[in-house]
MITI-97881 format. One record per residue (C-alpha): x, y, z; residue in three letters. Coordinates in steps of 0.05 Angstrom, whole numbers, plus 5000, padded with zeros to 4 digits. Example, Ala and Ser with C-alpha at 12.3 -4.5 7.8 and 13.67 -1.06 7.14 Angstrom:
<nodes>
524649105156ALA;527349795143SER;
</nodes>
This chain:
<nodes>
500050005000UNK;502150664982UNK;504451115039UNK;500651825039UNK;506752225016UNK;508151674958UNK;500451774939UNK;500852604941UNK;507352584895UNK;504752134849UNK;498452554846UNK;502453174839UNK;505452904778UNK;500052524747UNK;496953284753UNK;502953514719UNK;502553094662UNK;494953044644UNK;496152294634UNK;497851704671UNK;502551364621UNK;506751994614UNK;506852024693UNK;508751354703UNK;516251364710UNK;515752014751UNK;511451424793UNK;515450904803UNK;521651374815UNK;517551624865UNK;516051014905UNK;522350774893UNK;526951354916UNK;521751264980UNK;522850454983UNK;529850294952UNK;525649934902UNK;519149784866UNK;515149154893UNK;509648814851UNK;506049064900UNK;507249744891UNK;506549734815UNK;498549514825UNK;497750084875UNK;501250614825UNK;498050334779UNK;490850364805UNK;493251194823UNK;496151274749UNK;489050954722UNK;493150434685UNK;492949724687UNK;499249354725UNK;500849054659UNK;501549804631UNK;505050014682UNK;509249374692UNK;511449514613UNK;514350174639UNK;518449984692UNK;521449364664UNK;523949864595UNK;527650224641UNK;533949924680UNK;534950424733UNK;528150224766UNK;529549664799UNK;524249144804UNK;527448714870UNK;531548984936UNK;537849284919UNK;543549474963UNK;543450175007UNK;548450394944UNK;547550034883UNK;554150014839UNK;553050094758UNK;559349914719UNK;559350134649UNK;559749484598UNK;559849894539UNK;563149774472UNK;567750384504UNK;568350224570UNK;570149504545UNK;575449774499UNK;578550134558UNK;578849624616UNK;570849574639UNK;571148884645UNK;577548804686UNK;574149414730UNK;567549014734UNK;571748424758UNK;575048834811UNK;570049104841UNK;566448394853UNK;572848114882UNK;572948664931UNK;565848654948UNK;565447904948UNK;560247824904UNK;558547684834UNK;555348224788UNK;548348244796UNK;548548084868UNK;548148424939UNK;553348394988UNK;551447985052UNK;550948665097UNK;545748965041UNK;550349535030UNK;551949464957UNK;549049224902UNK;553149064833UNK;549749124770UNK;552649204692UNK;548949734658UNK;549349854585UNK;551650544573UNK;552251054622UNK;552651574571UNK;561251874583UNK;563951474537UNK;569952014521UNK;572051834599UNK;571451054597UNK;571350674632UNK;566450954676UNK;561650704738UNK;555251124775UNK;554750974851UNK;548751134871UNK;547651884839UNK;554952014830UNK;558251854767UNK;565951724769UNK;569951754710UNK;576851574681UNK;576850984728UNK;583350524735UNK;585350004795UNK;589350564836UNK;582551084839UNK;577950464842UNK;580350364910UNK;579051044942UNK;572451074906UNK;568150624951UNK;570750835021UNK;565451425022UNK;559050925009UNK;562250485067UNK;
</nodes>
């Protein structure tokens, strides 16, 4: 069930936008920037605000790959994996930073603090290779900054 502040922004933007389709990601976004993520759950209550059918609205979120659709970490980790970022040491990088977490990509640490996850572009291709923690996008990464770059999610 959607929280009362949830249901107010939602309705602030479906006002916004005239149109529940158009207001959907603004939705989910929403709950999820509340929750961490976006439960089944959740997408038949938006849903039912929006005036859209779960499936609708289900079609939305699963497009995009920054809502995520099952718990992620406190900071969720997106490593380029990029034609660019490839060419310039992405994988390697990727590999890293699952040896030092201890996990594989796609996965949570045990404490729930990060989350892993290979996105397709990240859109800084002139600075590959290149990762987003959380909000924050790092760039011109090699193994001596990768180190120093995760102490301040810790």
């Amino acid at each position: 069930m959607l929280n009362t502040e949830e249901k107010q922004e939602i309705e602030v933007q479906l006002a916004l936008h005239g149109d529940g389709r158009t207001a959907g990601l603004d939705a989910l976004k929403i709950v999820q920037r509340h929750r961490g993520w976006v439960s089944d759950e959740a997408i038949i209550d938006i849903a039912q605000v929006l005036g859209l059918t779960a499936a609708e609205l289900d079609s939305i979120a699963t497009f995009y790959n920054l809502v995520f659709r099952r718990p992620v970490g406190r900071h969720v980790i997106l490593v380029c994996d990029s034609v660019s970022c490839w060419m310039m040491g992405g994988t390697a990088l990727q590999k890293q930073i699952a040896q030092r977490l201890g996990i594989e990509p796609g996965c949570t640490t045990p404490d729930g603090r990060f989350t892993l996850l290979p996105t397709v572009c990240l859109g800084a291709c002139d600075h590959a290779p290149v990762m987003m923690i959380d909000d924050d996008l790092h760039l011109d990464i090699d193994t001596a900054n990768l180190e120093h770059l995760l102490d301040p999610y810790r």
